[in-house]
C-alpha positions in Angstrom: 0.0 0.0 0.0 1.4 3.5 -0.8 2.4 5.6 2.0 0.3 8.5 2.0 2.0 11.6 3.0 -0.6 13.6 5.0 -0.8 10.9 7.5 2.6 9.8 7.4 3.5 13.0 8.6 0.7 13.4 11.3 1.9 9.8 12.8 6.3 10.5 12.3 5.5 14.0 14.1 3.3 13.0 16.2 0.5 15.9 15.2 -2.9 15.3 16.5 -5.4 14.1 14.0 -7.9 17.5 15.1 -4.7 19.7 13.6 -5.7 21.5 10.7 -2.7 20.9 7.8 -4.0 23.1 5.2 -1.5 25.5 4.9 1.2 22.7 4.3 -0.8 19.7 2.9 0.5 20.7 -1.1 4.0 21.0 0.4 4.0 17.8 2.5 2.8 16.1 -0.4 5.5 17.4 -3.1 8.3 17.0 -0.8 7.1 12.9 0.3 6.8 12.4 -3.8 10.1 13.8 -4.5 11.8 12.2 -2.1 10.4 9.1 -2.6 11.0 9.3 -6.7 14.2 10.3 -6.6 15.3 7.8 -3.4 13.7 5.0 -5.4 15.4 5.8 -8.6 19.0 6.5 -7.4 19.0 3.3 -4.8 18.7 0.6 -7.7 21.7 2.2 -10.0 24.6 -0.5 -10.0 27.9 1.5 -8.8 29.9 0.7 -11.7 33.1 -0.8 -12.0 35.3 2.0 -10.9 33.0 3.2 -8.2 33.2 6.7 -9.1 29.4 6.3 -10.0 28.8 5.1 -6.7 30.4 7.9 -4.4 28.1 10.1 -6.5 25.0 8.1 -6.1 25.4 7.8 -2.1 26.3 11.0 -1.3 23.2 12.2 -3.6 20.9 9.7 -1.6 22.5 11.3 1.8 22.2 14.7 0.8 18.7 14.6 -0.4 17.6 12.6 2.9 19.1 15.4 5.0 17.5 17.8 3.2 14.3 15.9 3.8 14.6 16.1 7.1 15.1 19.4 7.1 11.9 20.4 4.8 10.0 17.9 7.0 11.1 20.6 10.1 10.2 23.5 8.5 6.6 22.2 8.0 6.7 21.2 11.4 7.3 24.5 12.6 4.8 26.0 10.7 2.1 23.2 11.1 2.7 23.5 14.7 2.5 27.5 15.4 6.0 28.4 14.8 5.9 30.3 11.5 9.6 32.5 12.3 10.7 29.1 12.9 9.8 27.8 9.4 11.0 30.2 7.9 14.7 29.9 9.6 14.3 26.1 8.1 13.1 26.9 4.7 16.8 29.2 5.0 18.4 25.9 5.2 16.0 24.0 2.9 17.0 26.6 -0.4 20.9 26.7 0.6 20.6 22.8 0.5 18.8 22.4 -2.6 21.1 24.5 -4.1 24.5 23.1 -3.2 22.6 19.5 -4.3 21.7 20.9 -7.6 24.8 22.2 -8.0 26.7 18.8 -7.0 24.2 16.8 -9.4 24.3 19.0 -12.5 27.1 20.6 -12.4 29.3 18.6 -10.3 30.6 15.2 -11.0 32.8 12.7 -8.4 35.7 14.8 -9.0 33.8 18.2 -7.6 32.5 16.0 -4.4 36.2 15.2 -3.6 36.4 19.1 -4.0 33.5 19.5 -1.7 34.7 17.3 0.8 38.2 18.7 1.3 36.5 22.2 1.5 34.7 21.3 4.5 38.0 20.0 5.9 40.4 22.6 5.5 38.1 25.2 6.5 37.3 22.4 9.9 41.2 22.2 10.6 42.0 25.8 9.9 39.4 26.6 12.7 40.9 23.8 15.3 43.9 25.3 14.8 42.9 28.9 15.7 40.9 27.4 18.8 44.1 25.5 20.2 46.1 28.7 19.5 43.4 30.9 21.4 43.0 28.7 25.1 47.0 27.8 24.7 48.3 28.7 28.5 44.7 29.8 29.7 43.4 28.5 32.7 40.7 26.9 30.9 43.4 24.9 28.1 43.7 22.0 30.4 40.5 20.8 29.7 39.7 22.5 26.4 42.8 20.9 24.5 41.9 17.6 25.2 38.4 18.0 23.5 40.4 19.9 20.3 42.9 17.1 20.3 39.9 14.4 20.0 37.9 16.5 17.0 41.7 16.9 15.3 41.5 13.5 15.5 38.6 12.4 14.2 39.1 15.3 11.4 42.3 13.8 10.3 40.6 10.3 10.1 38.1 12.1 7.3 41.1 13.9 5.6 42.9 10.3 5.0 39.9 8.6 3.8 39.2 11.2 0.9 42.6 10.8 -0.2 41.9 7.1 -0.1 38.9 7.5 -1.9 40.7 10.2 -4.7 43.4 7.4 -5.2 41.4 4.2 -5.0 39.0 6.3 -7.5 41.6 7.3 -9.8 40.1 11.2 -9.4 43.0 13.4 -9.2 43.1 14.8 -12.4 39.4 14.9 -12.2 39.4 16.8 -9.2 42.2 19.3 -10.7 39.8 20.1 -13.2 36.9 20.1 -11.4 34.7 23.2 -9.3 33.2 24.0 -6.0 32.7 27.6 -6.2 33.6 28.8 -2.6 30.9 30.9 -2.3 26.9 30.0 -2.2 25.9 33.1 -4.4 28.5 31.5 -7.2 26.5 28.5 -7.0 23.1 30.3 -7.3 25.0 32.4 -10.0 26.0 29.1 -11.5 22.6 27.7 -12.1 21.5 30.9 -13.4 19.2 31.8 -10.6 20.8 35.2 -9.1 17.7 36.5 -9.1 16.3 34.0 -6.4 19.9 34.3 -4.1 18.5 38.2 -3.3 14.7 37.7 -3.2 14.3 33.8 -1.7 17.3 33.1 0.1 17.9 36.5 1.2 14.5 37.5 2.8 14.8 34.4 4.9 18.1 35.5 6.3 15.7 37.9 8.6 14.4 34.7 10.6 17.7 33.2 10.9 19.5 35.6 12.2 16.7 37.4 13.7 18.0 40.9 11.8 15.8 44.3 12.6 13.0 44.2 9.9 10.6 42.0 12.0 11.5 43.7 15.3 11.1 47.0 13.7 7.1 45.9 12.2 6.3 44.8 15.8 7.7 48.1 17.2 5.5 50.1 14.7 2.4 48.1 15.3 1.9 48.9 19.1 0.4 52.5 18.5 -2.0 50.7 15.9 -5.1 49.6 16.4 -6.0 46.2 17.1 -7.6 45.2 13.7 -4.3 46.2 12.3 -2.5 44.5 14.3 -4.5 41.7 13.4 -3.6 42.3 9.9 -0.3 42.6 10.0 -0.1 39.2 12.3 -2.9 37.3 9.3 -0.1 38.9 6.7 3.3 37.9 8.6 1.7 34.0 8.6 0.3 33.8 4.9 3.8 35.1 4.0 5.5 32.4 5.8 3.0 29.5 4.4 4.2 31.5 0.7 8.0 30.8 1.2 7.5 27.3 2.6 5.8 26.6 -0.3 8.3 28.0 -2.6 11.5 26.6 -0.5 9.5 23.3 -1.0 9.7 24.0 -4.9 13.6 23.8 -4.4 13.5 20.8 -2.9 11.5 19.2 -5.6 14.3 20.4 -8.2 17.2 19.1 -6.1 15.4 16.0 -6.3 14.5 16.4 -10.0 18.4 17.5 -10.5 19.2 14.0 -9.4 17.4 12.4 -11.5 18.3 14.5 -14.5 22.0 13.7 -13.9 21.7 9.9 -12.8 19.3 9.5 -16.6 15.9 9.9 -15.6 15.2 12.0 -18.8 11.1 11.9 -18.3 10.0 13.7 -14.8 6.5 15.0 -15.2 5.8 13.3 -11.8 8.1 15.9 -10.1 7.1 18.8 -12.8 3.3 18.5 -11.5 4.4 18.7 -7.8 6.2 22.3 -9.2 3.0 23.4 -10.4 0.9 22.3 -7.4 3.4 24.2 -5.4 3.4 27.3 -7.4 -0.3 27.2 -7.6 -0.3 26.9 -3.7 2.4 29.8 -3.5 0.1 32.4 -5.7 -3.2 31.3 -3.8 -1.6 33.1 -0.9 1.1 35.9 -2.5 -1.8 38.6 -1.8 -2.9 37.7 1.5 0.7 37.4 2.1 1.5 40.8 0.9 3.1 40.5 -2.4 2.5 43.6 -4.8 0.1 43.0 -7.6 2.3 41.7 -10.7 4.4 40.3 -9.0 4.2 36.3 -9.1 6.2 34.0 -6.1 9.0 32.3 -8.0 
């Protein structure tokens, strides 16, 4: 029997069946179908002899489960009264979409070697400064210890990527290959600028809790009630808006996956886009947006 994604949720989040799921249902339902297309399809490709095939394929699977998760949360949040909150996760649901995307059509084994070793240099470079910091304070003695351990296990990661990059035969791939350092170079890269500074960069203000919502709240005491009311009926539709287009970026990291692993044919994901961009314009003008102005 096929899972079916409304109560799957309510029962692995434990949300009372009285709830009312509305303002997520469309995006609970893309994001369950797109994960479970895409995890389907990449779990039955055979590795390949070299195995190159296969570090791409698992890390895919792993990246796309974790950004599950987090899409999962940010529904949560804003199933469950906590519409900041989702917001702050659909942050981390865009950036993650993106960087997969990236990794799956632009990227190929030798650009996750690249990816890994990022992570790493930038992980040691910070140890280093730490232990350099509490060196011959009181607190070292006990501090050091804990450094010394994560060095540890850090150097543990750094030898198996070069085990992997010889065993793989991927260092001339990974010469050649790119991980732009920055995340607007990978939104650049894909041709979507234009979503890094509306998308991505409006939900910056929940996740670091910047001046802009703080301000509106500040304003709103010498109103009246019923525009206070307003303004709280706008701040939620707005947040339902950019679940429901951070859940569209899920559903192309998952189609992106697909795409690059062979699955040519993905109307399956493209009607979970238009259900979702359907669902995002329902709400744009309860949510604010100026006429004209369609939610990407």
């Amino acid at each position: 029997m096929a899972v079916q994604p409304i109560s799957e949720f309510r029962k692995r989040f434990r949300i009372d069946a009285r709830a009312d799921l509305r303002d997520v249902s469309v995006a609970i339902e893309s994001i369950y179908k797109a994960f479970a297309v895409a995890s389907e399809y990449l779990e039955k490709i055979e590795p390949g002899i070299d195995g190159s095939l296969g570090l791409r394929v698992h890390t895919l699977v792993n990246l796309l489960g974790r950004n599950f998760e987090h899409a999962q949360a940010m529904l949560v949040a804003l199933a469950t009264g906590s519409p900041a909150s989702s917001e702050a996760l659909a942050r981390i649901v865009v950036e993650g979409s993106v960087n997969l995307t990236y990794l799956a059509i632009k990227g190929n084994s030798g650009t996750l070697i690249r990816f890994f070793r990022e992570w790493l240099q930038e992980h040691q470079k910070k140890l280093s400064v730490w232990k350099a910091e509490v060196t011959g304070k009181t607190h070292g003695s006990w501090v050091l210890p804990m450094i010394a351990e994560r060095s540890q296990l850090v150097d543990g990661f750094v030898s198996y990527v070069d085990d992997l990059e010889k065993h793989l035969g991927l260092k001339g791939e990974t010469d050649s290959s790119i991980w732009p350092k920055s995340l607007f170079a990978r939104f650049e890269a894909l041709g979507r600028q234009a979503d890094y500074y509306t998308t991505y960069h409006r939900l910056s203000g929940a996740s670091h809790i910047t001046a802009e919502d703080t301000l509106s709240w500040l304003v709103s005491l010498e109103m009246p009630d019923e525009v206070k009311r307003r303004v709280g009926v706008e701040a939620w539709a707005y947040s339902t808006m950019m679940t429901r287009i951070a859940a569209t970026f899920f559903v192309d990291a998952a189609a992106a996956c697909l795409i690059a692993n062979g699955r040519a044919t993905n109307d399956d994901l493209k009607d979970c886009k238009l259900a979702l961009a359907r669902a995002a314009e329902d709400v744009s003008v309860q949510a604010g947006v100026p006429q004209g102005c369609t939610p990407t």
